[in-house]
C-alpha positions in Angstrom: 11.5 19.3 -2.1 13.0 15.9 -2.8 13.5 15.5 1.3 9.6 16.1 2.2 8.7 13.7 -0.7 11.1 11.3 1.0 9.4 12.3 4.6 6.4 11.3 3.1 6.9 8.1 1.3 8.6 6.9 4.8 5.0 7.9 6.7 3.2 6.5 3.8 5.1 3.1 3.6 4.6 2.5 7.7 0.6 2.8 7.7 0.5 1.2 4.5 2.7 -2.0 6.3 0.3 -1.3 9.4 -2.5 -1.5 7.6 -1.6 -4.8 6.0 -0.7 -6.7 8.8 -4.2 -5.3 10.6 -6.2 -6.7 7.5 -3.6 -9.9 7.1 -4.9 -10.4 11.1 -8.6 -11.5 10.4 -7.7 -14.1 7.5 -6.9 -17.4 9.1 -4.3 -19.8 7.8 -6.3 -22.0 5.8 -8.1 -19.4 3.8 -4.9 -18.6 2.9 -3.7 -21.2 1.2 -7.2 -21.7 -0.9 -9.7 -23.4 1.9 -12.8 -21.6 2.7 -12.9 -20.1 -0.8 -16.7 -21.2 -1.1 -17.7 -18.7 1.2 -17.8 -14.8 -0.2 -17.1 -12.7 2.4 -18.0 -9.3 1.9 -16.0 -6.5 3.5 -18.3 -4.0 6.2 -17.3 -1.1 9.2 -14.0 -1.0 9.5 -13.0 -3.6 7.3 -14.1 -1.7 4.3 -12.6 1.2 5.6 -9.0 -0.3 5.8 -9.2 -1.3 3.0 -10.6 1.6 1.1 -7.8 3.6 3.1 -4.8 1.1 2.1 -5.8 1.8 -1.8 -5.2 5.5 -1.3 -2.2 5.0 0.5 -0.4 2.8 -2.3 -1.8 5.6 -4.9 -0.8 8.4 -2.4 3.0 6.2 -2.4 3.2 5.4 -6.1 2.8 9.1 -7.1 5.3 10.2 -4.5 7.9 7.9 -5.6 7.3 9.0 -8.9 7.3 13.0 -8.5 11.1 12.3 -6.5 11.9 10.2 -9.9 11.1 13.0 -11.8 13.1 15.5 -9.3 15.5 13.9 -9.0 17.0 13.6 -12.7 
C-alpha cells in the first residue's frame, strides 16, 4: 500500500512542479518583485483552470503524504 502512495505522490509532485512553472510563465519579472501591483488581474480559460487544478493537486499530495505517515508507523 505504502508503494502506490509513494507512486502517487511522485506523479502528483511532477504535475504539481509543471503546473507551477506553466503559471510562473505568464508573470513577468517586474510584477514579481512588487511592480504592476495596481492592476488586478483576474484569472479566466485556462488560467483559472491551472490554477483551480494545482489546488487539488497540493490537497490530493498533502493527504497522500499523510495516509504513508500514518502507514508507515
Amino acid at each position: 500500500m505504502v508503494l502506490y502512495l509513494n507512486i502517487v505522490q511522485i506523479i502528483v509532485s511532477i504535475a504539481l512542479i509543471v503546473l507551477t512553472v506553466l503559471q510562473g510563465k505568464n508573470a513577468g519579472l517586474g510584477r514579481m518583485f512588487g511592480g504592476d501591483s495596481s492592476i488586478r488581474m483576474t484569472r479566466r480559460g485556462v488560467e483559472k483552470t491551472a490554477f483551480n487544478v494545482t489546488i487539488i493537486l497540493s490537497v490530493i499530495f498533502f493527504l497522500t503524504s499523510l495516509l504513508s505517515v500514518i502507514l508507515q508507523s
